[in-house]
Each structure stands twice: as structure tokens, then as C-alpha cells.
TORVO-126650 format. One record per residue: residue in one letter; x, y, z of N, C-alpha, C, O in turn. Coordinates in Angstrom, 2 decimals. Atoms other than C-alpha are relative to their C-alpha. Layout:
<atoms>
ATOM   res      n.xx      n.yy      n.zz     ca.xx     ca.yy     ca.zz      c.xx      c.yy      c.zz      o.xx      o.yy      o.zz
ATOM     A         X         Y         Z         X         Y         Z         X         Y         Z         X         Y         Z
...
</atoms>
This chain:
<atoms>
ATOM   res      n.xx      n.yy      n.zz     ca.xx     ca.yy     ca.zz      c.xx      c.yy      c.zz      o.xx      o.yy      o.zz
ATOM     X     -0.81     -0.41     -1.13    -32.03     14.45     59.03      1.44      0.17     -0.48      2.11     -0.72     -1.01
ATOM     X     -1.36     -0.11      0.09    -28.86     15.97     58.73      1.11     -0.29      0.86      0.77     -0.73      1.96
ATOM     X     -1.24      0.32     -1.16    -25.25     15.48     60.54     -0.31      0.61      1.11     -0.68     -0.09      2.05
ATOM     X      0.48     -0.32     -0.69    -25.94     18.18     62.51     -1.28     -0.28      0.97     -1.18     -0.35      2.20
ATOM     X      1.41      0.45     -0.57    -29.53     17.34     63.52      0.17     -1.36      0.67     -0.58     -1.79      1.54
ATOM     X      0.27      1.37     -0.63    -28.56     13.99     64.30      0.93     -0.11      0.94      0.79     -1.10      1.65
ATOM     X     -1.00     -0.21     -1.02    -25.76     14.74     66.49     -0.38      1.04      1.09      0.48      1.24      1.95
ATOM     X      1.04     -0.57     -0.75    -28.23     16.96     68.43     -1.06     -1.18      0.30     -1.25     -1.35      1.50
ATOM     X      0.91      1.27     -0.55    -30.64     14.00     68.76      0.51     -0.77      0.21     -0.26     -1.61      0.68
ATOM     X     -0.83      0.96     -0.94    -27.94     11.78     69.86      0.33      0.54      1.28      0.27     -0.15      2.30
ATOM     X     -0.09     -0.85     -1.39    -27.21     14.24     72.52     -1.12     -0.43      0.46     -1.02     -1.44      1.16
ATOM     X      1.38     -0.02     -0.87    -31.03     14.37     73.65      0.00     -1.32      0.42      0.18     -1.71      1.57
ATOM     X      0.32      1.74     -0.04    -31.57     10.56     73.02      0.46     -0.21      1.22     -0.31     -0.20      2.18
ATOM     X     -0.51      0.49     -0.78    -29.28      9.64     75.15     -0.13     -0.50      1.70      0.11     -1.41      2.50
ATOM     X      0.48     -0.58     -1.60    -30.55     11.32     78.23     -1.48     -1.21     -0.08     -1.83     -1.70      0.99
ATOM     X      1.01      0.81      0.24    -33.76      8.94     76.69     -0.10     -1.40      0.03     -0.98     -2.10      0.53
ATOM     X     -0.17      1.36      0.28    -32.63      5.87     75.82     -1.15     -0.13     -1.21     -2.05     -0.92     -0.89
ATOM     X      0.81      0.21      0.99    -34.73      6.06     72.46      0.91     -0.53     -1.31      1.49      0.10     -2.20
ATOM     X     -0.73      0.75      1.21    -33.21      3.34     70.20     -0.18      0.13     -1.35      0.52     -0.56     -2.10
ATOM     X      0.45     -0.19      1.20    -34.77      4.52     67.15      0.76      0.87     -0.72      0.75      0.72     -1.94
ATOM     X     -0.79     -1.28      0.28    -32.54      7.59     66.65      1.34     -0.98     -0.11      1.90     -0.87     -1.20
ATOM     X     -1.59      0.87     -0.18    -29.13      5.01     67.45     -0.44     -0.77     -1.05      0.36     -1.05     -1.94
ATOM     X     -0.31      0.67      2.02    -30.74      3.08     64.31      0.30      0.86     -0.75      1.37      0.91     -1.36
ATOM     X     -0.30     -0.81      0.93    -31.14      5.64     62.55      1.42      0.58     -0.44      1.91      0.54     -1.57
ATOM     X     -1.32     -0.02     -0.25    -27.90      6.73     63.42      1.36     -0.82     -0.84      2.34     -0.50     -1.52
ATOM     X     -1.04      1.18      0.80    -26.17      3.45     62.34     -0.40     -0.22     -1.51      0.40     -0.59     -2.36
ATOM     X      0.43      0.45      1.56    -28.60      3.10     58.99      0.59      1.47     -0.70      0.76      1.52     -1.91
ATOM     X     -0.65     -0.80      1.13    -27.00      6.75     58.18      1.24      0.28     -0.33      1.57      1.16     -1.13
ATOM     X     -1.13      0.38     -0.41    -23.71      5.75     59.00      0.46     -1.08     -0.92      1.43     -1.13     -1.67
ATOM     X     -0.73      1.20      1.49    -23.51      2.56     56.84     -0.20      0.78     -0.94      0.80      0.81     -1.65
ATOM     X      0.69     -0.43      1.56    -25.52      4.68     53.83      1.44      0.95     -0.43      1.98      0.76     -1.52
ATOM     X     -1.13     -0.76      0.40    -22.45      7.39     53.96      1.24     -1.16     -0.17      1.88     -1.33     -1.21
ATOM     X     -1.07      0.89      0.31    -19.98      4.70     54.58      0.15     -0.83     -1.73      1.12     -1.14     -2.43
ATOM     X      0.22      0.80      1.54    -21.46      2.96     51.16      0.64      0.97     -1.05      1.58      0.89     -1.84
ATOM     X     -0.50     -1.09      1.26    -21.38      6.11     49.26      1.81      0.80     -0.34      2.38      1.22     -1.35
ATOM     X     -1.42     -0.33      0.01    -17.72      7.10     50.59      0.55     -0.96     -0.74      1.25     -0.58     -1.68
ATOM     X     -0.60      1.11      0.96    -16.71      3.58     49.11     -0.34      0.28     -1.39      0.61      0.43     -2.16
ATOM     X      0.14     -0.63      1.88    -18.31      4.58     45.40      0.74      0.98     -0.09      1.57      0.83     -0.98
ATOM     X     -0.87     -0.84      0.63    -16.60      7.63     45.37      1.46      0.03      0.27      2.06      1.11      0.27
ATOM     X     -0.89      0.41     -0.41    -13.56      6.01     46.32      0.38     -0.49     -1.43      1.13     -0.04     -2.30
ATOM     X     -0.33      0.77      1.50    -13.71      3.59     43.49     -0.45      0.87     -1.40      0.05      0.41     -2.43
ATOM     X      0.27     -1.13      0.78    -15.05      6.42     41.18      1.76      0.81     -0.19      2.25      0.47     -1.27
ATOM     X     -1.13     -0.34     -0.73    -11.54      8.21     42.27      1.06     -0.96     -1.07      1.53     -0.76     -2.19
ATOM     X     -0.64      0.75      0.72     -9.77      5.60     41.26      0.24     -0.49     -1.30      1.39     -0.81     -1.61
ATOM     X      0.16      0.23      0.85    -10.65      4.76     38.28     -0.05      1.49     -0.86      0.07      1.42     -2.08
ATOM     X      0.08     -1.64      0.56    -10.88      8.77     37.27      1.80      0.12     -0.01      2.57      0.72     -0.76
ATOM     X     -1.67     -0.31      0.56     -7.21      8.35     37.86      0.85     -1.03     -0.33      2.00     -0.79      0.03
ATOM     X     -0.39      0.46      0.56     -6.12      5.70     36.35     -0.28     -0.01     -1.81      0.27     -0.56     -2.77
ATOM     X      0.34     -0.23      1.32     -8.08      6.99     33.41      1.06      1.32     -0.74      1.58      1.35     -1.85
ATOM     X     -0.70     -1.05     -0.24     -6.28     10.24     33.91      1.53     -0.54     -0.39      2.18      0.09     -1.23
ATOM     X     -1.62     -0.03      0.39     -2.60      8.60     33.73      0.07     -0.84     -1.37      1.06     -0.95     -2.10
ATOM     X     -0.70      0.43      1.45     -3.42      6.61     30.66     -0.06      1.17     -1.07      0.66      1.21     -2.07
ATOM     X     -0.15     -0.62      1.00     -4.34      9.39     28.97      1.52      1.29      0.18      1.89      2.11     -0.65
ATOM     X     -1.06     -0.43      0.28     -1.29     10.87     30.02      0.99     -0.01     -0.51      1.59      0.97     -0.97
ATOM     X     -0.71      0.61      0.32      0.96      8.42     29.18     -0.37     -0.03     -1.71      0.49     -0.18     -2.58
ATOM     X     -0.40     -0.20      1.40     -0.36      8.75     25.84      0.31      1.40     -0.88      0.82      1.47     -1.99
ATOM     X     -0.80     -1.30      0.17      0.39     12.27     25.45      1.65      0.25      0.17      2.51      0.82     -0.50
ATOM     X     -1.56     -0.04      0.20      3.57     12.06     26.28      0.67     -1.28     -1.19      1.69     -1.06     -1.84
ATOM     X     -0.40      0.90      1.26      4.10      8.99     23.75     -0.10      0.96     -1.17      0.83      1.01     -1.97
ATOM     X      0.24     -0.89      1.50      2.74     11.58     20.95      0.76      1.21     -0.05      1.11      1.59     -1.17
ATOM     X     -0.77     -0.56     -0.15      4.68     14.19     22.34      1.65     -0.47     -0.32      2.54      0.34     -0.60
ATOM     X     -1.37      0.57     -0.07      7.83     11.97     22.17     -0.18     -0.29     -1.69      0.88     -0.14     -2.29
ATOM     X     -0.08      0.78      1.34      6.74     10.58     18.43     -0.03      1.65     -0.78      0.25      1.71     -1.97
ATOM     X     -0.02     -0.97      1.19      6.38     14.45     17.21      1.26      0.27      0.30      1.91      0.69     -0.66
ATOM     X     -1.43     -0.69      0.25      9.78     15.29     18.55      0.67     -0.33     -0.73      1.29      0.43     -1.48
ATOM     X     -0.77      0.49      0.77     11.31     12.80     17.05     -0.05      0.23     -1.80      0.92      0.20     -2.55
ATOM     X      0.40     -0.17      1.43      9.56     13.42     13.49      0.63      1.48     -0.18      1.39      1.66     -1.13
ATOM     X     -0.72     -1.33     -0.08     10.60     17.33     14.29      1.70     -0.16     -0.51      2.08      0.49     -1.48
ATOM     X     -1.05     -0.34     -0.34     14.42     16.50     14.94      0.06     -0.90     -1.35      1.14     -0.72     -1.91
ATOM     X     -0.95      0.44      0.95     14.47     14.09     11.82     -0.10      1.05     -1.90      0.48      1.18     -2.99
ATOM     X      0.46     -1.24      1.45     12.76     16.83      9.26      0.79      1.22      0.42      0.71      2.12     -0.41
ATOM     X     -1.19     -1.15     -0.05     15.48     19.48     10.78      1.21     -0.83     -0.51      1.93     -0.35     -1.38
ATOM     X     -1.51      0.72      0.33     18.36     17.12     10.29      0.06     -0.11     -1.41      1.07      0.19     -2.05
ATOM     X     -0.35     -0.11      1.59     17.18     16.50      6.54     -0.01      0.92     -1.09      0.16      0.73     -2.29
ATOM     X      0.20     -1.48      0.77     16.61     20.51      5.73      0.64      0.61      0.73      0.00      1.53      1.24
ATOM     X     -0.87     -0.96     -0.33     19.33     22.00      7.17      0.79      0.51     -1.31      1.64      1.40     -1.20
</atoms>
């Protein structure tokens, strides 16, 4: 059952009172809620992976300039 589909059988239900659909409901409700939390912490960790490897690019970036500006200074 999809979002749609189940938001159409919550409509009907209702008019029913068929509690089986309002589980269902809530068991697909926690299951997304679970999975929004993994890709939360997925997320997170994608970007903290993301700024170290930034941070070391710019360290190597900073260590070639410096090697640049001291091999111009000694062949001018």
C-alpha cells in the first residue's frame, strides 16, 4: 500500500470504523519515521565526511602554495 492508497482507505475506513487500516496506518508511519531517521544519520555522517575531506584539500592546497612561493623566491 502506498501513501496515496492509504490516505484513500483512511478516508473510507473512517466512515467504517475498521481498525486494521489505522494499524496499518501507524505500522507505516513508524516504518517511514525509522527510515527518515537512517537517512538522517546517513546525511550526517556523508557530511562530516565531506568537510574532512575538505579541510584536507585546502591544507594541501595551502602546503603547495607555500612550496610554489618558496621555489619562486629562490629562482628569481
Amino acid at each position: 500500500m502506498n501513501a496515496n492508497e492509504l490516505a484513500d482507505e483512511l478516508e473510507n475506513t473512517t466512515r467504517h470504523r475498521d481498525e486494521t487500516v489505522f494499524t496499518q496506518a501507524a505500522t507505516m508511519l513508524r516504518q517511514q519515521q525509522a527510515e527518515i531517521e537512517a537517512l538522517k544519520q546517513q546525511v550526517e555522517l556523508l557530511s562530516k565526511a565531506f568537510e574532512t575531506a575538505c579541510d584536507g584539500m585546502q591544507t594541501s592546497l595551502e602546503l603547495n602554495k607555500a612550496q610554489a612561493e618558496r621555489y619562486w623566491s629562490k629562482n628569481k
